[in-house]
MIDOZA-726965 format. One record per atom (N, C-alpha, C): residue in three letters; z, x, y. Coordinates in steps of 0.02 Angstrom, whole numbers, padded with zeros to 5 digits, always signed. Atoms other than C-alpha are relative to their C-alpha. Example, Ala and Ser with C-alpha at 12.3 -4.5 7.8 and 13.67 -1.06 7.14 Angstrom:
2
ALA+00000+00045-00059;ALA+00390+00615-00225;ALA+00000+00045+00060;SER-00003-00042-00059;SER+00357+00684-00053;SER+00037-00039+00055;
***
This chain:
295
UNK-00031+00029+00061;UNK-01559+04237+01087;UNK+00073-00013+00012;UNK-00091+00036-00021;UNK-01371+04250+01146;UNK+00002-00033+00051;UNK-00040+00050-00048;UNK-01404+04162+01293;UNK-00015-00081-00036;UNK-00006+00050+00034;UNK-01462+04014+01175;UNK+00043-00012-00041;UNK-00071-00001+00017;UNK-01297+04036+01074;UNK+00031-00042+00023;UNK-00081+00012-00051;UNK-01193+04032+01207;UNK-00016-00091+00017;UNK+00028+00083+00014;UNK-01289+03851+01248;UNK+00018-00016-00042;UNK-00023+00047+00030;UNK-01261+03779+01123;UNK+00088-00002-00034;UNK-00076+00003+00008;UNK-01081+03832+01091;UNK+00043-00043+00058;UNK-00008+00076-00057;UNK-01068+03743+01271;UNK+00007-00046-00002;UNK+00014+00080+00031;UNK-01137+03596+01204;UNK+00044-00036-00050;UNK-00040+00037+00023;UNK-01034+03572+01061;UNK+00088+00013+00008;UNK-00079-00009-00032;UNK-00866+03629+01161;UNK-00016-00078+00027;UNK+00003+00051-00055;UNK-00916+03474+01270;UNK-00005-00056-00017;UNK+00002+00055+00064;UNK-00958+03354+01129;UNK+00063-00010-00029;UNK-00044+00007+00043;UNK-00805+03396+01039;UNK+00054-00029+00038;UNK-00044+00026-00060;UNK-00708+03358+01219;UNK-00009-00051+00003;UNK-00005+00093-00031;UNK-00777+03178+01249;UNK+00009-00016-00072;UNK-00012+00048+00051;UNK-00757+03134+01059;UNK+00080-00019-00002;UNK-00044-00007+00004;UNK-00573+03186+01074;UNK+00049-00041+00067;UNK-00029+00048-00061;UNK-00542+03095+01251;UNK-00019-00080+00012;UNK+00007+00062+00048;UNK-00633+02945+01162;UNK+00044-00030-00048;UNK-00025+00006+00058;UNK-00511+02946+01015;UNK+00076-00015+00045;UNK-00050+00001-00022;UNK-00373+02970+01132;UNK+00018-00082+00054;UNK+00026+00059-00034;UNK-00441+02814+01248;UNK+00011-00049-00025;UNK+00000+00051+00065;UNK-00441+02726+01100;UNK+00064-00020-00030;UNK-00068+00028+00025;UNK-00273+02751+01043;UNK+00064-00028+00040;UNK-00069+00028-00060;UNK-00174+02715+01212;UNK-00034-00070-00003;UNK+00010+00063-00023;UNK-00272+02554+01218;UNK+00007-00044-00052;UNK-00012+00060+00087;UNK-00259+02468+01045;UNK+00067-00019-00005;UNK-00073+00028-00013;UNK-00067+02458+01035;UNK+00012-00025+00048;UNK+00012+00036-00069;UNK-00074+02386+01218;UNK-00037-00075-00022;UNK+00067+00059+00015;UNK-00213+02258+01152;UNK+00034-00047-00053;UNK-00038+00018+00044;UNK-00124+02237+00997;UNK+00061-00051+00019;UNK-00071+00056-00019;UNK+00067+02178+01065;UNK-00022-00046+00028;UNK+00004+00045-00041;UNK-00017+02080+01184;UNK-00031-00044-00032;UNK+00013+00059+00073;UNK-00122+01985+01033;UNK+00060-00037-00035;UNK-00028+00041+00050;UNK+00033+01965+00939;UNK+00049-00035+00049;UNK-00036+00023-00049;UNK+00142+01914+01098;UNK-00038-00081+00007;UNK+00056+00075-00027;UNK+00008+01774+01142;UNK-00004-00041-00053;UNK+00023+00050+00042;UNK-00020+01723+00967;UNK+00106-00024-00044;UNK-00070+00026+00020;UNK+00198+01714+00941;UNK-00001-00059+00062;UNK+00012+00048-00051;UNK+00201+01612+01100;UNK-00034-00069-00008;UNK+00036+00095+00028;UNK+00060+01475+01054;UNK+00047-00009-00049;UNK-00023+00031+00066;UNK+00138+01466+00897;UNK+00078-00024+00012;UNK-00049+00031-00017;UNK+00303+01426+00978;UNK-00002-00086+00029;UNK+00034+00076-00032;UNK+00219+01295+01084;UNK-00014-00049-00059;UNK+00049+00042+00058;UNK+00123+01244+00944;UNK+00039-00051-00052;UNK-00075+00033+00036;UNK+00291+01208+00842;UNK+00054-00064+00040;UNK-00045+00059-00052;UNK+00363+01119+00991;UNK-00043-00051+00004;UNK+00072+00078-00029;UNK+00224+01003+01032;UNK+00010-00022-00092;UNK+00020+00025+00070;UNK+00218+00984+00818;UNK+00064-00051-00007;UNK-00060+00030+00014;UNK+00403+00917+00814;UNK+00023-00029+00048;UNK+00001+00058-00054;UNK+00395+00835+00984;UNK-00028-00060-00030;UNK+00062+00067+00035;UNK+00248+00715+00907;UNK+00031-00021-00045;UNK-00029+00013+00051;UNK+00344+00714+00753;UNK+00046-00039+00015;UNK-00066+00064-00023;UNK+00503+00629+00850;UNK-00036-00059+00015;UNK+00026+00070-00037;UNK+00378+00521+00948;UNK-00031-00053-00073;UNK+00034+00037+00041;UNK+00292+00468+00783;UNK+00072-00047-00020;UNK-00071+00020+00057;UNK+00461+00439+00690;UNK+00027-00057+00069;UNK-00028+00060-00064;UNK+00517+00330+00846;UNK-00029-00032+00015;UNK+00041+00067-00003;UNK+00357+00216+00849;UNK+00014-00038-00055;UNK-00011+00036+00061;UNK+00375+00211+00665;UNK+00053-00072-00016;UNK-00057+00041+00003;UNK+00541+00128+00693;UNK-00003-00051+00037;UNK+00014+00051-00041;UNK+00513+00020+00840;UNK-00046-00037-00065;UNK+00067+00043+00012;UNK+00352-00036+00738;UNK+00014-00040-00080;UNK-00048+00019+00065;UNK+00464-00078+00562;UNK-00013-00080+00027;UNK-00009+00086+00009;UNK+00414-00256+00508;UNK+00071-00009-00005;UNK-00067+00020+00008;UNK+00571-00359+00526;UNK+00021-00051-00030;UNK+00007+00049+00065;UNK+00527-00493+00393;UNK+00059+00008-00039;UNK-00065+00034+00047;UNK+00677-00450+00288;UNK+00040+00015+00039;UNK-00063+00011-00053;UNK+00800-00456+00438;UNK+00001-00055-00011;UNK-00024+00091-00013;UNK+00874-00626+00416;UNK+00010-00017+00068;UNK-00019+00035-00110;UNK+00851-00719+00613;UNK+00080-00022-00023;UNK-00055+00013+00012;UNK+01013-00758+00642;UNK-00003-00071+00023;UNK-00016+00060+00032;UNK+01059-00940+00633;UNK+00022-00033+00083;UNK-00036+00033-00086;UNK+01059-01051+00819;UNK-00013-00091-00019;UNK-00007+00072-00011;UNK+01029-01213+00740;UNK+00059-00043-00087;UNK-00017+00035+00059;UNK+01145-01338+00602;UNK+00000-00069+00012;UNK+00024+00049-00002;UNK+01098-01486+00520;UNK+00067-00052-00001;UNK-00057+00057-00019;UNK+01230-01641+00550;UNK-00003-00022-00061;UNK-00005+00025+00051;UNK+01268-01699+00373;UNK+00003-00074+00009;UNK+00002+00079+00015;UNK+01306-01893+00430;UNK-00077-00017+00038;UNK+00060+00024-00002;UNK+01130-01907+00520;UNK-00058+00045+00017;UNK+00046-00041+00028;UNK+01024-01768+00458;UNK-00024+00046+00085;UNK+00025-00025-00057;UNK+01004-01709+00657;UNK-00007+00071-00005;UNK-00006-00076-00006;UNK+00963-01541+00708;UNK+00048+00018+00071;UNK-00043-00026-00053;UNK+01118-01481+00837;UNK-00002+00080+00023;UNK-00022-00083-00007;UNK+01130-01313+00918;UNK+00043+00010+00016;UNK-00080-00028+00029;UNK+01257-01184+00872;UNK+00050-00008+00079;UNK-00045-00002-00043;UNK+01299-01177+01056;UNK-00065-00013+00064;UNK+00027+00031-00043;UNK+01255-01224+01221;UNK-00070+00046+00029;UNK+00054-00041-00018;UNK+01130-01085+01258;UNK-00052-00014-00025;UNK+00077+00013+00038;UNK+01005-01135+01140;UNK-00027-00075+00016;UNK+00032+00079-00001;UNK+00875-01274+01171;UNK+00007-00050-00045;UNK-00035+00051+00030;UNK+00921-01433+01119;UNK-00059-00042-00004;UNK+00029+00047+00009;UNK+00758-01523+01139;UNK-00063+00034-00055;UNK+00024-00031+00052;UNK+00675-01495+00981;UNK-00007-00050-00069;UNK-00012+00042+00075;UNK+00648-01569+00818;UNK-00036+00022-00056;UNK+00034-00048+00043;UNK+00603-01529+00670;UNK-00069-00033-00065;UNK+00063+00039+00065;UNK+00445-01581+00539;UNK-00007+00018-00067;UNK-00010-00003+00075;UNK+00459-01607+00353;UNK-00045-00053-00003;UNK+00065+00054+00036;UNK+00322-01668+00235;UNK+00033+00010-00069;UNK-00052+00011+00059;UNK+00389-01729+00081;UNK-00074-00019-00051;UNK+00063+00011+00036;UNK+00285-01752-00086;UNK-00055+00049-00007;UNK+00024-00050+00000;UNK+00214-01584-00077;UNK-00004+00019-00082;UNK+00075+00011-00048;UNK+00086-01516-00123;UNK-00032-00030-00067;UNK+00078+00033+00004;UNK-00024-01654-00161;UNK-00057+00013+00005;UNK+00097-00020-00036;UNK-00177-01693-00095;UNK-00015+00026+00075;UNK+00002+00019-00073;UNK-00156-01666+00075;UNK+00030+00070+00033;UNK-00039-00066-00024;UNK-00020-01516+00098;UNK-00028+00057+00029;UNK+00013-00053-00028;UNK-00125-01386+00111;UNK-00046+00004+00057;UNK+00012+00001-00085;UNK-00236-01443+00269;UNK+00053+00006+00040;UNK-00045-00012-00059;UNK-00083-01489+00335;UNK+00023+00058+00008;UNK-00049-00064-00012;UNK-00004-01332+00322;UNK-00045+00015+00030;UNK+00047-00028-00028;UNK-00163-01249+00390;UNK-00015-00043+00086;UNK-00029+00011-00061;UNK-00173-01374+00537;UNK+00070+00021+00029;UNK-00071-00028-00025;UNK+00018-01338+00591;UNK-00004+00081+00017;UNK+00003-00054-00028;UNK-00019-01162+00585;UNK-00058+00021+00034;UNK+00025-00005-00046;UNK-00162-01178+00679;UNK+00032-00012+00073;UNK-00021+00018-00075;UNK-00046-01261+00814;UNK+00074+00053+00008;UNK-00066-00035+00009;UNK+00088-01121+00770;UNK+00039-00050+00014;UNK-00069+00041+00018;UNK+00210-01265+00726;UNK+00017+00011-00070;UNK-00047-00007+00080;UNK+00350-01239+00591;UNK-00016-00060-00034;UNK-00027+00034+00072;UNK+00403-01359+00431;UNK+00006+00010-00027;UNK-00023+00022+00068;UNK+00480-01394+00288;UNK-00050-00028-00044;UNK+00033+00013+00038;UNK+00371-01423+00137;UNK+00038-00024-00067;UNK-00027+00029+00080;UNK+00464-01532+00004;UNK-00033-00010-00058;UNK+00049+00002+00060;UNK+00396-01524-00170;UNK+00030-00036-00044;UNK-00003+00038+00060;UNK+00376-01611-00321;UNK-00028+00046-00068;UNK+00031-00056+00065;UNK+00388-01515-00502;UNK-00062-00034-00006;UNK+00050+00022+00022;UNK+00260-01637-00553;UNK-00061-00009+00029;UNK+00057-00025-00043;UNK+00137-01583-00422;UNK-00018+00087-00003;UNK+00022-00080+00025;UNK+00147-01400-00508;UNK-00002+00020-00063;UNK+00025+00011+00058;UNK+00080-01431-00667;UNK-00062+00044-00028;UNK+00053-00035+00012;UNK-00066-01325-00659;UNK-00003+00067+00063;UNK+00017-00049-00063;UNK-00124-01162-00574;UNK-00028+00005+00055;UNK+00020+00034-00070;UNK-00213-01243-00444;UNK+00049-00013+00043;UNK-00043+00031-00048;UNK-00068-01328-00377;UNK+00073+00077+00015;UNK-00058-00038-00017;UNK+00052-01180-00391;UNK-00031+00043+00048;UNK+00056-00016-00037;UNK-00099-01085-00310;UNK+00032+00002+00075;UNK-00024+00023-00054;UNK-00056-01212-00179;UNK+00039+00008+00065;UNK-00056-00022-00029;UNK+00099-01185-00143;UNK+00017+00080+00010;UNK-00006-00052-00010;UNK+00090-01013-00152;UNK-00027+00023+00105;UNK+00027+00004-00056;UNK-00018-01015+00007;UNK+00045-00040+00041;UNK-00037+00029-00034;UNK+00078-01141+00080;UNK+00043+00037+00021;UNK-00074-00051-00015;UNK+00233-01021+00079;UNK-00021+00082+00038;UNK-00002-00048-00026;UNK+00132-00886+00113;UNK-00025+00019+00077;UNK+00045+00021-00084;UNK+00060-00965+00293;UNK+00080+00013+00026;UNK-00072-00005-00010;UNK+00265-00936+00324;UNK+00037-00065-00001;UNK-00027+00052-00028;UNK+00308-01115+00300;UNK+00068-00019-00054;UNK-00063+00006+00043;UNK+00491-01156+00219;UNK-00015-00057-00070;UNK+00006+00015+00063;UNK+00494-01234+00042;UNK+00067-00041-00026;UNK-00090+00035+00029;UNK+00631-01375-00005;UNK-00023-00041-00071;UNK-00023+00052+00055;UNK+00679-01479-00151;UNK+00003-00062-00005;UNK+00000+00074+00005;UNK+00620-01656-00183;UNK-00004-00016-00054;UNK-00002+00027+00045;UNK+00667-01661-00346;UNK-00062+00005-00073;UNK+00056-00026+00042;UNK+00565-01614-00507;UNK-00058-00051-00020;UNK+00063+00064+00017;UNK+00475-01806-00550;UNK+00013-00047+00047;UNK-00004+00047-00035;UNK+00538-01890-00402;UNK+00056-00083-00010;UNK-00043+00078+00044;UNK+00679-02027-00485;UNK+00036+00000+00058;UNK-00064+00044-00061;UNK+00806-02135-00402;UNK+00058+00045-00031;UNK-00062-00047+00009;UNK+00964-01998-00412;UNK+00058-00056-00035;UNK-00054+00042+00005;UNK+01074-02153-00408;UNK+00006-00024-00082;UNK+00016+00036+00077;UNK+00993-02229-00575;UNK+00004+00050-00053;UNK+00003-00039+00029;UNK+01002-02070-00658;UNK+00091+00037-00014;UNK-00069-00053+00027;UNK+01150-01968-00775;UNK+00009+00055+00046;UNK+00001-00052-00028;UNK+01218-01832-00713;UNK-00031+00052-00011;UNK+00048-00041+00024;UNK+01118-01735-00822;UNK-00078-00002+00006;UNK+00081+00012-00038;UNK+00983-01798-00749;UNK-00019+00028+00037;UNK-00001-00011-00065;UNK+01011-01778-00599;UNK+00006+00082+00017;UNK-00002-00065-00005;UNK+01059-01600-00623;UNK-00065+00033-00013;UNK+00086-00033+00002;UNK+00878-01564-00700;UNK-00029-00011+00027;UNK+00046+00027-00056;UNK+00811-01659-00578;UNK-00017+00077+00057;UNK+00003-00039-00039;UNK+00846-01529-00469;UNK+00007+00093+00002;UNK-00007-00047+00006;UNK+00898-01382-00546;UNK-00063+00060-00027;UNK+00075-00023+00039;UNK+00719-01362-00653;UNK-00044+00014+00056;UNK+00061-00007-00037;UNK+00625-01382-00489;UNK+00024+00069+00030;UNK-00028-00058-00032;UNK+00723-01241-00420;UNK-00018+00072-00030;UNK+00021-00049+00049;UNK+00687-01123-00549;UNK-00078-00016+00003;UNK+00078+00016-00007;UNK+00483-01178-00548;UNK-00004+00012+00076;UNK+00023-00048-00082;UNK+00490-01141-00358;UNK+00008+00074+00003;UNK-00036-00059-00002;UNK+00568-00976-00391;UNK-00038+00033-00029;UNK+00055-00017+00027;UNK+00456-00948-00519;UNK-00097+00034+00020;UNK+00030+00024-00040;UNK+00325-00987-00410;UNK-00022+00055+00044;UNK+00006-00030-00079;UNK+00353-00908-00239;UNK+00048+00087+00012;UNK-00019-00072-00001;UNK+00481-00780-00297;UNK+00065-00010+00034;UNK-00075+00028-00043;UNK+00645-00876-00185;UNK+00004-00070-00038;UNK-00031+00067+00001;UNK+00738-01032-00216;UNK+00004-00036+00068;UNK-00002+00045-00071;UNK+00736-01184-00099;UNK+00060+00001+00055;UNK-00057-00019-00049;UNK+00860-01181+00048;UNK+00004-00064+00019;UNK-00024+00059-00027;UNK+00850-01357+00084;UNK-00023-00056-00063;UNK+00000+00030+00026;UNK+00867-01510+00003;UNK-00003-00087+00017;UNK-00003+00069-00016;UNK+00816-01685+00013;UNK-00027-00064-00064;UNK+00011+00070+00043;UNK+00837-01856-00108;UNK-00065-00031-00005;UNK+00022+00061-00018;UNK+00709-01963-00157;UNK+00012-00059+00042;UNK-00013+00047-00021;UNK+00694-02100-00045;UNK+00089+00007+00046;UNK-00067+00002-00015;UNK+00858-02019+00030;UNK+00081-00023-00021;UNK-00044+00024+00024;UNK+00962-02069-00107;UNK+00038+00042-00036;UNK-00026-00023+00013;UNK+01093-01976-00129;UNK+00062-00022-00048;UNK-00065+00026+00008;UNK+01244-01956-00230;UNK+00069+00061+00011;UNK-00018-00068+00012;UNK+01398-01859-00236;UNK+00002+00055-00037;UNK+00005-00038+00023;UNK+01365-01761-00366;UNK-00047+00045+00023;UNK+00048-00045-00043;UNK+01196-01711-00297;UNK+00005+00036+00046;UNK-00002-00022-00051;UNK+01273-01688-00136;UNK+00042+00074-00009;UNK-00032-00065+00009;UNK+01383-01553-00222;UNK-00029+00039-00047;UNK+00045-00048+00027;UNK+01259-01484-00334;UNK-00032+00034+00035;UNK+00026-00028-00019;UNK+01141-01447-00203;UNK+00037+00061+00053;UNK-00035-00048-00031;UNK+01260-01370-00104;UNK+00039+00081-00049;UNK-00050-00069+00060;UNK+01347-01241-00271;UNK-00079+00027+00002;UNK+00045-00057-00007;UNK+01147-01193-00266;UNK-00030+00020+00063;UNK+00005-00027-00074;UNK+01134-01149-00084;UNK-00039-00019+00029;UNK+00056+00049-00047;UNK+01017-01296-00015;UNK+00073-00020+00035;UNK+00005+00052-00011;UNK+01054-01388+00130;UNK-00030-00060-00022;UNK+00001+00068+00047;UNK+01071-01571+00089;UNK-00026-00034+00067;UNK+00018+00045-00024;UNK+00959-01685+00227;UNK-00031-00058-00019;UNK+00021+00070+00002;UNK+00894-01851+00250;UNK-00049+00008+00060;UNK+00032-00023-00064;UNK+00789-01880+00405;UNK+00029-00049+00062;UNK-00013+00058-00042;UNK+00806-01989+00570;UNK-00048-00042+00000;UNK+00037+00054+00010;UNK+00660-02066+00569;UNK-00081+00023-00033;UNK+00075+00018+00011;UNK+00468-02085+00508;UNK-00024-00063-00012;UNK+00024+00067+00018;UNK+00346-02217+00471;UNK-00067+00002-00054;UNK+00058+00003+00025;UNK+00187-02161+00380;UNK+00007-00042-00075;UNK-00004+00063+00079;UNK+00264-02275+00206;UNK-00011-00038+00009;UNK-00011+00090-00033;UNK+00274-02429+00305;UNK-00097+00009-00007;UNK+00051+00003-00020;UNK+00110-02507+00279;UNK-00031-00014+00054;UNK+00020+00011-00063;UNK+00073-02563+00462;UNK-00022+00063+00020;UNK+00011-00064-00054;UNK+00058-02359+00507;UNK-00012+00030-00040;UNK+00032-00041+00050;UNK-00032-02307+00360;UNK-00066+00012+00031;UNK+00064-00009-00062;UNK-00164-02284+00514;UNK+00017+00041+00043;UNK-00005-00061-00032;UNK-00186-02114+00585;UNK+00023-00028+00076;UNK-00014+00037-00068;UNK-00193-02208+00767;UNK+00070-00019+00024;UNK-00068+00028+00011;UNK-00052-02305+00740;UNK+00064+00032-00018;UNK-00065-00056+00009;UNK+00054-02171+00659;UNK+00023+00038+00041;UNK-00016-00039-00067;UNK+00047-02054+00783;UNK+00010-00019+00071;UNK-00020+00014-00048;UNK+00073-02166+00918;UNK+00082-00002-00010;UNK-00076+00012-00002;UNK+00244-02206+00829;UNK+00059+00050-00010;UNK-00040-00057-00005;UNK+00283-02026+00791;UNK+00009+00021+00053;UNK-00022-00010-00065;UNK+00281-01982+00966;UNK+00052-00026+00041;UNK-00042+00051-00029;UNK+00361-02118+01038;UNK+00068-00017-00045;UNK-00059+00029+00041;UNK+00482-02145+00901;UNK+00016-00058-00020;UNK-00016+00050+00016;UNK+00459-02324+00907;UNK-00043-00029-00067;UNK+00027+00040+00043;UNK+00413-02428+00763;UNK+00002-00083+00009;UNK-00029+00065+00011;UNK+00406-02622+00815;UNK-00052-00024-00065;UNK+00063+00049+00053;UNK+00287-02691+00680;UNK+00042+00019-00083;UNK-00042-00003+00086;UNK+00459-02624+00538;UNK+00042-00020+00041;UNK-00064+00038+00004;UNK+00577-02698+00648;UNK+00045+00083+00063;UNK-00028-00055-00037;UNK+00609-02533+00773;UNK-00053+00001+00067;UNK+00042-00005-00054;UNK+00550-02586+00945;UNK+00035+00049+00065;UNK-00020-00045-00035;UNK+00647-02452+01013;UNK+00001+00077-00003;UNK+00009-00056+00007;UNK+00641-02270+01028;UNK+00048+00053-00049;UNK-00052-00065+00069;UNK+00732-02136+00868;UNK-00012+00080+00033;UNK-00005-00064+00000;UNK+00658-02000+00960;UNK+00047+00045+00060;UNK-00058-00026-00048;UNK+00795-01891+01033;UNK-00005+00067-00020;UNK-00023-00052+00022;UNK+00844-01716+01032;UNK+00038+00017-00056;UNK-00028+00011+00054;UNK+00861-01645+00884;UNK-00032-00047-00069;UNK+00013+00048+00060;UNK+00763-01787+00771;UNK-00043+00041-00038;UNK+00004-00037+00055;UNK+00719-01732+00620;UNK-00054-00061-00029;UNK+00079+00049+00015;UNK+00529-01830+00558;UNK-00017+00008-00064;UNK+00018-00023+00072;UNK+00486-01857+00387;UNK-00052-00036+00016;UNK+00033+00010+00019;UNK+00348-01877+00345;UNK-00055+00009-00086;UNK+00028+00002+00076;UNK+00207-01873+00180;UNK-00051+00049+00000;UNK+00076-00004+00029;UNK+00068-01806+00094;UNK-00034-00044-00020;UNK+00051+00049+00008;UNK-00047-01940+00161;UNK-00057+00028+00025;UNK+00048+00036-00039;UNK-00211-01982+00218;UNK+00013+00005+00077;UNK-00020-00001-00074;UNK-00169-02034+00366;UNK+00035+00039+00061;UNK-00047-00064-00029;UNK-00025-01918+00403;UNK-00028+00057+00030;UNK+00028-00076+00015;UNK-00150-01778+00372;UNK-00041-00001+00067;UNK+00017-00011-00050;UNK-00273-01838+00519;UNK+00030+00005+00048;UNK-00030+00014-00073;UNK-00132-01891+00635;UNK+00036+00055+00033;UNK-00082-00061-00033;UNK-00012-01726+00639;UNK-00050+00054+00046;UNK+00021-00056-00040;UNK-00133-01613+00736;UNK+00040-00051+00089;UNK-00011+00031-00068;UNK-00106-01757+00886;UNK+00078-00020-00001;UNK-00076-00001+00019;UNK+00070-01785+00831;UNK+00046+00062+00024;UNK-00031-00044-00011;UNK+00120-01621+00850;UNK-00018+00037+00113;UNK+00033+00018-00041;UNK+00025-01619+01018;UNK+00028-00025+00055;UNK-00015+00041-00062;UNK+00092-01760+01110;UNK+00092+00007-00014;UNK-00083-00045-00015;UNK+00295-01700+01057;UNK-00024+00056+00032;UNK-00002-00053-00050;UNK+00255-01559+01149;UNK-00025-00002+00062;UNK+00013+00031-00056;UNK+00172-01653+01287;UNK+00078-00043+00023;UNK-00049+00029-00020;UNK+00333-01732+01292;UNK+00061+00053+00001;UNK-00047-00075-00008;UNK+00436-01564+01315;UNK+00038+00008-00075;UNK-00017-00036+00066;UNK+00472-01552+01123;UNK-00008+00062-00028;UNK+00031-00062+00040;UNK+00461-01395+01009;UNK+00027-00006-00055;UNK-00006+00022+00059;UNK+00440-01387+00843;UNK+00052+00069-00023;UNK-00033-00042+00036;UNK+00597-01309+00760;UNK+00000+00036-00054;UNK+00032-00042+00058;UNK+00572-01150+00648;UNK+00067-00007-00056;UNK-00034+00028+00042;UNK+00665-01205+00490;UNK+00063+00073-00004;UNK-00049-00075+00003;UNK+00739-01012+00478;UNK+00053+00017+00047;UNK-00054-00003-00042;UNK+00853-01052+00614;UNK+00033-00036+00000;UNK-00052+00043-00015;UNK+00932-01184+00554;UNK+00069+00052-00044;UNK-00045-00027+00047;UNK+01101-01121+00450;UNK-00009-00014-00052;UNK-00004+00036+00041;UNK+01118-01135+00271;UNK+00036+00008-00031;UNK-00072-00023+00033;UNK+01269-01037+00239;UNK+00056-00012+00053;UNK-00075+00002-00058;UNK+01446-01098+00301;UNK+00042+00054-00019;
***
């Protein structure tokens, strides 16, 4: 009987030893386990912060590179020649062979292919309007699109009159009403300006200028003349510049010429090949936003 005692007093001396060199096992290794958890998990999280505000610069520095620049005003390499409507550049660095395309009588019937051809051929223009072609929501519609394909927006006057035959108070609503109905409109005022029939006066010429249009005319076109009211025919003479069948068997087109043209018919099939064969002839079509319009 005492030697079974003594057994089992053995037994739980020997039990009570490995629970206690267990416990002790236990506690040198957890604080060890521990720092080195929170060491590892301060560390990523350092990384983790660096790499977060690295990406963060890199984002913030695409962001900026990647900033539309639509309301940066281009800065200004071309002005128009007031005695013959040319387009000159500011200085010798900039290309000189160039010209520029205006459709007058906007928007008609016709404007908005054309605009849509042209920017199929990514070529600029000028889109001169008529109040009395924005009479309805269709046509303002129009022009909305028109302006919003990026193409510039001028002043031909609100019903189209002879400036000359008209009061001054005419002449001032002539132009001042369409200005306000474009504005209305598109949300800007016109930046350029051109006469019926190129008939200017001085008052006009200093009205349009107190509301911040350029004042042009053009060098040449032909699509009025009836002889070149034929797509064929037109665009042979817009290229070439010549007109003999009005009395111009010689060439207008030069660096710099400035092309009026309409909202025709004809106009409408001929300007895809128009625009085409000037650039077969080392032309480029000048983006209206480079000409100046502030002296």
């Amino acid at each position: 009987m005492k030697k079974l005692i003594w057994i089992l007093l053995v037994l739980l001396v020997f039990v009570t030893a490995c629970e206690e060199s267990k416990a002790i096992d236990s506690d040198d290794k957890s604080p060890g386990q521990e720092n080195t958890k929170e060491q590892t998990d301060d560390v990523d999280g350092e990384v983790k912060a660096e790499e977060d505000s690295e990406k963060e610069d890199a984002e913030k520095e695409q962001e900026e590179m990647s900033e539309p620049e639509d309301d940066k005003p281009l800065e200004a390499q071309y002005i128009i020649n007031e005695e013959t409507s040319s387009i000159m550049p500011l200085n010798d660095s900039i290309n000189e062979k160039v010209v520029l395309l205006t459709i007058d009588d906007a928007p008609d019937t016709y404007s908005l292919g054309m605009a849509k051809t042209l920017k199929e051929l990514n070529a600029s223009a000028i889109f001169f309007v008529n109040g009395h072609f924005l009479d309805t929501t269709e046509e303002e519609e129009i022009l909305k699109k028109i302006h919003d394909m990026g193409f510039e927006i001028g002043n031909h006057t609100y019903n189209h009159v002879s400036l000359p035959d008209s009061s001054q108070e005419e002449q001032k609503k002539e132009i001042i009403r369409l200005n306000d109905r474009v504005e209305e409109i598109i949300g800007e005022k016109p930046e350029f300006f051109r006469a019926p029939y190129g008939e200017n006066t001085d008052f006009t010429k200093k009205l349009a200028k107190d509301e911040g249009m350029v004042v042009m005319n053009w060098t040449y076109g032909y699509d009025y003349f009836k002889p070149y009211m034929d797509a064929d025919k037109l665009k042979k003479a817009m290229i070439t510049g010549e007109g003999p069948e009005v009395d111009v068997p010689y060439s207008l087109l030069k660096p710099g010429a400035n092309l009026l043209m309409h909202d025709h018919e004809w106009t409408a099939k001929a300007l895809k090949d128009i625009v085409t064969g000037l650039r077969e002839k080392g032309y480029e079509m000048v983006d209206p936003s480079l000409i100046q319009t502030e002296e």
